[in-house]
N, C-alpha and C positions, 0 to 999 in steps of 0.2 A: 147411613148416608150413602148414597148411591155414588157412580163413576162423575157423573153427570154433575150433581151437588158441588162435588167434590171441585170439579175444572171450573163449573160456575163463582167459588167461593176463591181459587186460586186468581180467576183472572178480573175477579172485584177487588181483591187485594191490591192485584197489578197494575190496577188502574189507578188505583188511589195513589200507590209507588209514586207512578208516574206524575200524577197532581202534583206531591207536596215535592216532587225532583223540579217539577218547571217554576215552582213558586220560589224555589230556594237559588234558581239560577239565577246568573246575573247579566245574561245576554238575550238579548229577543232572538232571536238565533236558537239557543238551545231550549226556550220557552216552550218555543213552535214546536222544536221537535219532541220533546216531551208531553207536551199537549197532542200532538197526536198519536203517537205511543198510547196513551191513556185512553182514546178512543176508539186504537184500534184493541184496545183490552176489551172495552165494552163492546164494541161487534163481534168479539168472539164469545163472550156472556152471553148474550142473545142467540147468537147459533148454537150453545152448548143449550142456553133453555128452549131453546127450538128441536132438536135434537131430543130434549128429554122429555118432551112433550108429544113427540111423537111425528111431528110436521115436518116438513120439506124446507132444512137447513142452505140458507143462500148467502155465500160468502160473497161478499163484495170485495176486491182485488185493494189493495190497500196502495194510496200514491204515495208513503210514505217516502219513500227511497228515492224518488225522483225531488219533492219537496228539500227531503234532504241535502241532496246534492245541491241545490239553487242553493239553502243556509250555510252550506261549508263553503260555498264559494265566495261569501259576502263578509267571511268571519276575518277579522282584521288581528294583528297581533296582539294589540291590548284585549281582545275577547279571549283569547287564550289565556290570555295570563291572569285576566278575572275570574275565570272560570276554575284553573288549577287546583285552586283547596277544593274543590270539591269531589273530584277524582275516585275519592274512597268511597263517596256513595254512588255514584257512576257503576264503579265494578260491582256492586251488591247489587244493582240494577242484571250486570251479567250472571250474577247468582240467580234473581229470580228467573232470567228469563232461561237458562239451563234445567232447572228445578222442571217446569214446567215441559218443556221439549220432552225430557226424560220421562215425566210421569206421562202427558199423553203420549208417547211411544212405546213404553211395556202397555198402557191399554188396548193399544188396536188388535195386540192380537187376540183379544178379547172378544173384541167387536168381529158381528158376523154378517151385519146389512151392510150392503155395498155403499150405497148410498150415505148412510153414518163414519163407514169407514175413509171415503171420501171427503167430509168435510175436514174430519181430525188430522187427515195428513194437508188440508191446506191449511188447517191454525197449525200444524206444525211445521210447516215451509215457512209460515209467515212470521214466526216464533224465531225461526233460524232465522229467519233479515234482520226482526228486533236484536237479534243478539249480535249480530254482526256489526248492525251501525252502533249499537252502542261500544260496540270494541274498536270500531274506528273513532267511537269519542274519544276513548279512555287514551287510544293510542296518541293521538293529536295534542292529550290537555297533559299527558303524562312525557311524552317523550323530550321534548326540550329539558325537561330534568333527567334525562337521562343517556339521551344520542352523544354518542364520542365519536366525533368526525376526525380524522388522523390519517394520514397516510400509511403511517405507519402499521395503524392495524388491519391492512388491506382493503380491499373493493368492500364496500358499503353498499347496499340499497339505496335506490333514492328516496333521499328525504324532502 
């Protein structure tokens, strides 16, 4: 099994992740963003079988993060709080998408066309956004069980 195979088979998996993560949520909110998570798995599946095929890989810029930001803005307290149990597959969601950053980044320096090399570090920018919003989920659905606001223990961040 090739490089190729290999990231194709990773980001099928990822996709699917992300399916059964929007199915199991409990807010249209985190549906969305998991629904597109999953599709932008599958546009990177196609540029890795583009890629291995030998063709002229065309990444499309993902609106994810923008979308996103519209769905966190509309998320109300009780969405958070429904949301909470689920948390623990939330962070395995950051396990996969770590996994994945790390494996396509020991392969570039593999990769010797410009142009291949090219696409792999834009699925890997794009790989670092999924990980990041999903750290901002985990952060949002986790932290009420955990932020200690107190004078006492000095200047806080704002929550």
């Amino acid at each position: 099994m090739n490089v190729f195979d290999i990231a194709m088979q990773m980001e099928k998996e990822g996709a699917e992740f992300y399916r059964d993560l929007a199915s199991k949520a409990t807010t249209k909110g985190l549906k969305t963003i998991f629904t597109m998570l999953a599709e932008d798995e599958v546009k990177h599946q196609n540029t890795f079988s583009a890629l291995k095929d030998g063709s002229a890989a065309q990444m499309v810029a993902s609106q994810l993060t923008d979308n996103a930001e519209t769905v966190f803005k509309g998320f109300k307290k009780k969405d958070f709080l429904s949301e909470s149990k689920h948390v623990d597959l939330y962070e395995r969601a950051l396990e996969v998408e770590l996994k994945s950053i790390e494996f396509y980044s020991e392969q570039l320096q593999e990769i010797d066309s410009k142009e291949t090399r090219k696409a792999v570090e834009a699925i890997i920018a794009e790989e670092r956004r999924h990980y990041d919003l999903v750290d901002d989920i985990v952060m949002m659905l986790d932290r009420p069980n955990s932020w200690v606001e107190n004078a006492e223990f000095g200047v806080r961040e704002e929550y």
